[in-house]
N, C-alpha and C positions, 0 to 999 in steps of 0.2 A: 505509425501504427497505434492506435487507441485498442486500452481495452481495459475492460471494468472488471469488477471484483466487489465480494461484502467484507469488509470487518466487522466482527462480531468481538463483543470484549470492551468496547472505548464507552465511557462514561465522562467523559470532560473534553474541554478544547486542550488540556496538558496531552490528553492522551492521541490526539489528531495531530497533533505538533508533533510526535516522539516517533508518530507511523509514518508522516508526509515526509521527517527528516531521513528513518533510514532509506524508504523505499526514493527517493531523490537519489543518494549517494548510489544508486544500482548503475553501473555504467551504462551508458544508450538513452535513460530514463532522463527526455527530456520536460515533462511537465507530470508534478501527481496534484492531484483531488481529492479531497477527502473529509467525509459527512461525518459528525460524529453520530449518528441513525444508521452507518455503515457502509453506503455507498463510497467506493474508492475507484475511481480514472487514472488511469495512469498511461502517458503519451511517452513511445519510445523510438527510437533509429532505427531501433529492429526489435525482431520477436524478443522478450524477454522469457525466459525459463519460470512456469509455474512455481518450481521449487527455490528458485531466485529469491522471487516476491514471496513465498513464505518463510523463508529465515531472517528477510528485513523486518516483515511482520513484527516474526519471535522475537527477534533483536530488540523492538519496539518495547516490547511489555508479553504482558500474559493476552494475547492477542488470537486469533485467530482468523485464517483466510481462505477464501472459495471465490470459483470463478463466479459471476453471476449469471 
């Protein structure tokens, strides 16, 4: 299952780094992507929970996430 997402908030490749790591660690989440302009992919096993992917986000930094 693919499915996309914007990040809004990343100003660096530190900050793409800090997003690709938590949302990785999400169990199912076998591949993420992630543009520092915001575009973020993320391939999983199974559906992942919207609310999932936003506390990796947060976990991340001062971040922010929306479906696309």
């Amino acid at each position: 299952m693919i499915t996309n997402y914007v990040v809004t908030g990343m100003t660096c490749g530190h900050c793409v780094n800090h997003v690709t790591e938590e949302v990785s660690a999400i169990p199912g989440v076998t591949e993420v992507k992630v543009e520092q302009a915001g575009p973020m992919t993320v391939s999983s096993d199974t559906a992942i929970d919207f609310g999932t992917i936003e506390e990796a986000v947060a976990e991340a930094g001062d971040y922010k996430v929306a479906l696309a």
